[in-house]
Each structure stands twice: as C-alpha cells, then as structure tokens.
C-alpha positions in Angstrom: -24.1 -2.5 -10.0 -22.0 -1.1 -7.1 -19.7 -4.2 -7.3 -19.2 -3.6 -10.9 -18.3 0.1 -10.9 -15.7 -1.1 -7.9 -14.4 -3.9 -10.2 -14.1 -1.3 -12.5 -12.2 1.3 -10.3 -10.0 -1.5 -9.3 -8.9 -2.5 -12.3 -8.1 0.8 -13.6 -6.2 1.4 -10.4 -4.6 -1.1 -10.8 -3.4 -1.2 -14.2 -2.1 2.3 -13.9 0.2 1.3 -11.2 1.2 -1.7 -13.2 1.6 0.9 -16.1 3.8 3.6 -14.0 5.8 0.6 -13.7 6.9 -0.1 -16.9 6.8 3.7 -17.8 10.0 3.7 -15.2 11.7 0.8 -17.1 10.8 3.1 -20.4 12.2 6.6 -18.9 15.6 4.4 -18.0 16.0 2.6 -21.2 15.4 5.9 -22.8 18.2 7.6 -20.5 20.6 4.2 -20.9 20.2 4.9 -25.1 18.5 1.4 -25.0 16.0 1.7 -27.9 12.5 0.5 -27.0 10.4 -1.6 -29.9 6.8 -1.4 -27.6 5.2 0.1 -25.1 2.0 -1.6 -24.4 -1.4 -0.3 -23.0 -3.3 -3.8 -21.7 -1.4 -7.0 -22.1 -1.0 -8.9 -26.2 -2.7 -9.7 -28.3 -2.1 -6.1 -29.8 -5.7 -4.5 -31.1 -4.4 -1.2 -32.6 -1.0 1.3 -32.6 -1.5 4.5 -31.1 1.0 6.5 -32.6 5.1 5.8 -33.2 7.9 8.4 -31.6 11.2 7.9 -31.8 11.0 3.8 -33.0 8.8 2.9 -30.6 5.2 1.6 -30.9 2.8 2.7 -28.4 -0.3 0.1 -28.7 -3.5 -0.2 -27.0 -3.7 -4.7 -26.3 -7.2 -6.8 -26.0 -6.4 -7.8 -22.3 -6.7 -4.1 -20.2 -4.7 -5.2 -17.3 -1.7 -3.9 -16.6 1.3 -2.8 -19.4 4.8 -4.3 -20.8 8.0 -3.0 -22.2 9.8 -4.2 -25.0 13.8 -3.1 -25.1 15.6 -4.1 -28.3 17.0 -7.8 -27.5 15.7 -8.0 -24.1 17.0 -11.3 -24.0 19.4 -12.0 -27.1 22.9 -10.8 -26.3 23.6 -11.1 -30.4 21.5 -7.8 -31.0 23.5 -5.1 -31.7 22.4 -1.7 -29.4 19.8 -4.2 -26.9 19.3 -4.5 -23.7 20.6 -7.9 -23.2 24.0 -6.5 -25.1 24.3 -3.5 -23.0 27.0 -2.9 -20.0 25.8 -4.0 -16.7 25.2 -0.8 -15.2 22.6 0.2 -18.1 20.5 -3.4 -17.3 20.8 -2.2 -13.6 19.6 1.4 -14.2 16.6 -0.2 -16.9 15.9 -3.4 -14.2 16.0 -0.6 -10.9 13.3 2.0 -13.0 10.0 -0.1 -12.6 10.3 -0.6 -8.6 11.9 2.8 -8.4 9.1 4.6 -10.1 6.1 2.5 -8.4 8.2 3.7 -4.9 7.9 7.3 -6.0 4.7 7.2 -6.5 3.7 5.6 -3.6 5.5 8.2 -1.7 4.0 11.0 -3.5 0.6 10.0 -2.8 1.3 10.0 0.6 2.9 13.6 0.6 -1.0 14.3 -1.3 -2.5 12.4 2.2 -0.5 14.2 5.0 -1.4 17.6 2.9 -5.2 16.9 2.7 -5.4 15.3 6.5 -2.6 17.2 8.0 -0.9 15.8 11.0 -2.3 14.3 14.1 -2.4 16.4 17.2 -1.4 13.3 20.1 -1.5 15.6 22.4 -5.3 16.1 22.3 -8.1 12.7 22.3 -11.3 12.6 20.6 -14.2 10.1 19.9 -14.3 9.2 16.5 -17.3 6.8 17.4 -19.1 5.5 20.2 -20.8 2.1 20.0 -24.7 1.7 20.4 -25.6 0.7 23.8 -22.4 0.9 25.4 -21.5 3.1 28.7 -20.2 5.6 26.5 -23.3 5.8 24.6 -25.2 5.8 28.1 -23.2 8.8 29.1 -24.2 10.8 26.9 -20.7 10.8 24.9 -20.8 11.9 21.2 -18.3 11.2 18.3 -16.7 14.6 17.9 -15.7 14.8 21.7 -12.5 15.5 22.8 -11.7 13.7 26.4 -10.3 16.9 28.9 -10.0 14.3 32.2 -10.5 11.5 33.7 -11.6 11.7 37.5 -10.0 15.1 37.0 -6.9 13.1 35.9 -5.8 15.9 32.1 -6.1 13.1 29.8 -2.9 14.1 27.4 -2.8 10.9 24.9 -4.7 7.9 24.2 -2.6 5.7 26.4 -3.0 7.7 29.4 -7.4 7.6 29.1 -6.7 4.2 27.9 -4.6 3.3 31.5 -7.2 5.6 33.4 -10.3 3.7 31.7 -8.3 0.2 32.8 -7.3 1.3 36.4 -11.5 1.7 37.1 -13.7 -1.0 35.5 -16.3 -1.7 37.1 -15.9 1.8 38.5 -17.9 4.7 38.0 -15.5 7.8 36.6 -16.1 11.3 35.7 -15.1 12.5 32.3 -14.9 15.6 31.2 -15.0 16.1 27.3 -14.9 19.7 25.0 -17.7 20.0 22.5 -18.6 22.9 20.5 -16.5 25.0 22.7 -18.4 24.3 26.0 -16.7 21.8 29.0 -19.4 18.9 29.9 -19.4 16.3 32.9 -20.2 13.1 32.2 -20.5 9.7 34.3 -20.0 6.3 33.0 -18.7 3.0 34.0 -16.2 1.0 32.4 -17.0 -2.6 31.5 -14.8 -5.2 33.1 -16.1 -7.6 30.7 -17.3 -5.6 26.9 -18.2 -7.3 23.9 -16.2 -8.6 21.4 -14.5 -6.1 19.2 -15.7 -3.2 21.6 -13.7 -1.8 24.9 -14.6 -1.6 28.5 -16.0 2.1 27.7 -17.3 1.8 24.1 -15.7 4.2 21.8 -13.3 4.9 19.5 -10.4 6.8 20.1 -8.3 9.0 17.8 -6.2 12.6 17.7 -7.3 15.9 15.9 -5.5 16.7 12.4 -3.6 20.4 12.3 -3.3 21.5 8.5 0.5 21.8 7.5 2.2 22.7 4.8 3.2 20.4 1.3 6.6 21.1 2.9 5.8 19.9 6.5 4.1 16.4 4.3 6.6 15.6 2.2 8.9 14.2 5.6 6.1 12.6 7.2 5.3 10.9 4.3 9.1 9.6 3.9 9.0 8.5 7.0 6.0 6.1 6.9 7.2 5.3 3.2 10.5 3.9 5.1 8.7 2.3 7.7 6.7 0.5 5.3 10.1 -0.8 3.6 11.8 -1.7 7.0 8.8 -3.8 7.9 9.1 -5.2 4.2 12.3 -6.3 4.2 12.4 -7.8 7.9 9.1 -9.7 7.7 11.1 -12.9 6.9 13.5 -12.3 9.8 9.9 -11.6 11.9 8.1 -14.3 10.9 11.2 -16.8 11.7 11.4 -15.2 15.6 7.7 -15.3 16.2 7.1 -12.1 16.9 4.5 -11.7 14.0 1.3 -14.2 13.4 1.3 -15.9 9.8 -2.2 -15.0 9.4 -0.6 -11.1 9.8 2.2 -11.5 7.3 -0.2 -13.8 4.9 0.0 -13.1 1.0 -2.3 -11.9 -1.1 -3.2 -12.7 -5.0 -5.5 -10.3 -7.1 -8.7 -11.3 -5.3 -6.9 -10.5 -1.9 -6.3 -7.2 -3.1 -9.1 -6.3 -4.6 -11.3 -7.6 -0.9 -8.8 -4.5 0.7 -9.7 -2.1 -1.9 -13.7 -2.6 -1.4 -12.7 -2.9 2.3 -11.4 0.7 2.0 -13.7 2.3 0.0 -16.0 0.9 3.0 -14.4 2.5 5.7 -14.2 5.9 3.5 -18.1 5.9 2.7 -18.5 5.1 6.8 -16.1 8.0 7.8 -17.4 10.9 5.5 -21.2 10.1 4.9 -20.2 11.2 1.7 -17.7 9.0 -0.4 -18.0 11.1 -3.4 -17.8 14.5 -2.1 -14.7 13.6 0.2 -11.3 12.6 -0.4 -11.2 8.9 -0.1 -8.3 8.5 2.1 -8.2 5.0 3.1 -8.4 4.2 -0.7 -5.5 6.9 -1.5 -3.6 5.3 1.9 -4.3 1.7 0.5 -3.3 2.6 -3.4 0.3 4.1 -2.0 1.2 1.3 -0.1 0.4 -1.1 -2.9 2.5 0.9 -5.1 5.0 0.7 -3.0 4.4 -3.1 -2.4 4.6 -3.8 -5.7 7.9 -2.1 -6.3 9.5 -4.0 -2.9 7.7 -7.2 -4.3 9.9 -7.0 -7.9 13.1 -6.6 -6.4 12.7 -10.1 -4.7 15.4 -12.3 -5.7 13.3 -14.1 -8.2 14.8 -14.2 -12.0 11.0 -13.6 -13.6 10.8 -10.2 -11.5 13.2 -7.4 -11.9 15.3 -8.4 -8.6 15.8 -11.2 -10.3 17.5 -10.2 -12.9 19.6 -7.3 -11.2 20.6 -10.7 -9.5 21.6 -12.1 -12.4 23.5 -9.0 -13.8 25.9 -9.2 -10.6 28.7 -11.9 -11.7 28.5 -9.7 -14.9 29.4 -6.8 -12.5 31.8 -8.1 -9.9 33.3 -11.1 -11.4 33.5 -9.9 -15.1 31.5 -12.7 -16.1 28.3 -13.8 -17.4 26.1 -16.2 -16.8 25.4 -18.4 -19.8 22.5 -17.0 -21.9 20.6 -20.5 -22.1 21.2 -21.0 -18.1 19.7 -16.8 -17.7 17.0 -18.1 -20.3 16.1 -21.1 -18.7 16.1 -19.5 -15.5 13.5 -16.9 -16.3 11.1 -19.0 -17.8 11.3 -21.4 -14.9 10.8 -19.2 -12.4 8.4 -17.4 -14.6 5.8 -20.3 -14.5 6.5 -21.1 -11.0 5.9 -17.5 -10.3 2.3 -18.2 -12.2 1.5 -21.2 -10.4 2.6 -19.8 -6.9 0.2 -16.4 -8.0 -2.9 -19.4 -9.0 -2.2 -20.9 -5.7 -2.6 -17.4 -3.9 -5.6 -16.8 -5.5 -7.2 -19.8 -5.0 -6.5 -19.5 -1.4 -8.1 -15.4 -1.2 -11.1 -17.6 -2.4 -11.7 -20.5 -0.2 -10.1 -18.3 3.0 -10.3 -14.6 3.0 -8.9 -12.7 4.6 -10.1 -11.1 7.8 -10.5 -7.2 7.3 -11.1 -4.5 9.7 
C-alpha cells in the first residue's frame, strides 16, 4: 500500500512539473500573440473540456501523465497568425518558456529549502548519527553532539576532525563534545581498518543550520541553482577528461527517477522520525533539481525537444533563411522516435541495473 500511495505521489509530482512546463510555452505564446487551440491536462485521447477562455480548450486527457500545448500551426508555415508562421524571435521566446519556467521553479523551491533549513554553520561540527557498535558508539558519543576538540586540538570544520581523526588511528584521542549546554570528555579510538560504508571513528558528520531570512535564501539558492547548470553543461567535457566515473554521470528513464524519489522520501522518514509532520527536504531538494533537469535536458540540441527547435530557428535568424518545412518535419519525427527508443532503452536499463542510491 505504501508503494502505491508513492507511485501515486510520484506521478503527480511529476506530471505537475511536466505541466509547469507547458504552462511556460502557454504564458509566451500568449505574450508572442500566438493563439493557442489546447492546453491539455494528462496526454490524448481527450476525455472531457474543462472550460474555453480566449479560443483556447483547456481539457482533462485519459493518460494523467504529464500535459501538451497546442499553438495555431505548430508546424504548418501556411497558417495564417501560427506559430510555425511567426518571426523567429516569437518561436524563440514560445520554444525558451518551457525550460525557462521548469528553471524558475526549480530555483524557487530551493529559495522555499534554504528558508525552512536556513544555512549551515561550517564553523561548528555535529554528529548527525553514530553507527552501532563503532568506537564512537563505545564512547559514549550521541547524534546531536557537537565536536569542541580533538586532543585539545578546537575542532573548527569537518576537515580539520576529519585530518585529526586520520593523524591517530589506532590511537586513543580525547574528544570533547557540547550537549545540552554542558562540555563532556570522551575517549575513543579510531579504526585503522572500519567497515565498509563506515569511518575509522563511526559517525556522521554535519554543520548546524542558523535561520535566515527569505532574502538571505533567495542567493544561496541561485548559487546552487548555477552550480547545478555548470556541472550540467560540462558533464560531456568531464566525462571525455576522466575526471567523472560513467556510473556517476549515468542516465536515468522514468523508473530511475522514480528509485530517487522513494530513495528520498527514505532518507526524510530516517531524518525526522516523522515524515508527515516534517518538511520533507530531500524530496523538495530532489523535485527542484529535477525541475531544473528537465528544463537543461530540453534545450539539448535534439529537434524533438525544445533545444532542438531553437536550433532549427537559427538559419532563420542569422542567415535569413529557412530550413525547408519537409526537412524541419522530417527532422522532428525522426529524432522524435529515436528520442522514444533511446527513453525505452534507458528504462529497460533502470530495470535490469539500478542504480546504486545512498
């Protein structure tokens, strides 16, 4: 029952980012004075209209996955007032909306993340959890502690514990940790040799959060929005120089997607106690970056996907002259199948090898 209500979840989460989407193409054909025929809730065949505004159908469709757009003569130049008629700079502004909207929203989700965690203190080190029968859990240490010193060594980041803990394995060291306001002593020894998956002391380490401001979020969160989109866009360049594992950079169909979504929901229920009285952050973390994802992933070069056809807009632009509209046609129904088949492969693939998640 569990694994229903999360297939559920998922593919309502889903679907609305797929729907925020095509509301971005809608808002921009709107603003280009590109009449729209449809806007589709779920994919054809159409079960009912909602209501009509303006000449366009809103419609509620049998398959509730994801949403479409339908410009006047999306793809017949011969239609008066359509989108395939229009000047290039209108296709540009209607192709850009999707990815720009799904971007948007990724990034305001994070501004809604930094608000409700705040920001991390990295000057201060805490246990976020010790594992069973480790020296840590020896010690006496407790999730919750905050690390003071090291053999009297202030303890000021992770990096320096982590550099102490590594200079004395094997080594019995004094550790000195804050909790509930009183200073406590403790003695363990490091491991020179731990488990697999565990360190040489046992824990988890982590840094307090400090409340700020919906001011104070909203540039933290454009900053790890950017460095989501730099990492994006030089993957290729990473993968080609080695310096990233394919298993690292591997692709991901539905199923793949949906294993990170559980995985997350996981790892929420494991760090509150209380998945449904709590904000679940890894799920809020994980539903920004796929939004965000999916608007990098359109504006690939691809003539099915929006990139694609901003691509294909650009002799129209610079060179004052079009491509052929059975070339463009053929184009995006070829790549359009491929893209179907590539997706088919994908998913076959999350099924016979998952992928590995934390």
């Amino acid at each position: 029952m569990e694994l229903l209500w999360t297939i559920i979840q998922f593919i309502i989460v889903f679907s609305i980012l797929l729907l925020i989407h095509e509301f971005g193409h809608f808002i921009m054909c709107r603003v280009a004075r590109v009449p729209v025929e449809e806007f589709g809730i779920g994919l054809p065949p159409r079960i009912f209209t909602i209501f009509n505004w303006q000449g366009t159908a809103f419609t509620i469709n049998a398959l509730p996955f994801g949403a479409f757009v339908r410009p006047k003569g999306e793809v017949d130049r011969n239609v008066e007032g359509g989108l395939a008629n229009a000047s290039p700079w209108k296709k540009l502004s209607v192709y850009f909306g999707g990815p720009l909207m799904n971007v948007l929203l990724g990034l305001g989700l994070l501004v809604i993340l930094f608000f409700r965690l705040g920001a991390p203190d990295t000057s201060k080190v805490i246990i976020l959890e010790v594992a069973p029968g480790s020296p840590a859990a020896t010690s006496g240490l407790k999730t919750g502690d905050q690390i003071i010193a090291i053999n009297s060594t202030p303890v000021d980041k992770i990096e320096t514990m982590q550099q102490l803990i590594s200079d004395n394995l094997s080594i019995a060291v004094q550790i000195t940790v804050q909790r509930d306001g009183n200073s406590i002593n403790l003695e363990a020894t490091p491991r020179l040799d731990p488990p697999e998956n565990q360190g040489a002391l046992g824990v988890a380490l982590g840094n307090p959060y400090n409340k700020i401001t919906i001011f104070e979020a909203v540039p933290r969160a454009l900053s790890m929005a950017y460095e989501q989109m730099r990492d994006f866009v030089l993957l290729p360049a990473r993968l080609i120089q080695g310096s990233i594992s394919e298993s690292d950079s591997r692709v991901v169909g539905i199923k793949g997607i949906f294993d990170m979504y559980s995985a997350a929901g996981v790892m929420d229920a494991e760090t509150t106690g209380r998945a449904s009285q709590q904000a679940p952050v890894f799920r809020l973390y994980f539903i920004a970056s796929i939004s965000i994802a999916l608007g990098l992933t359109n504006l690939l070069p691809i003539p099915a996907l929006d990139g694609g056809r901003i691509l294909l807009v650009l002799p129209e632009l610079i060179l004052r002259r079009r491509i052929p509209q059975k070339v463009e046609n053929f184009l995006i129904s070829f790549s359009f199948m491929a893209l179907i088949l590539l997706m088919i492969f994908i998913t076959f693939q999350d099924f016979i090898n998952p992928i590995k998640l934390p």
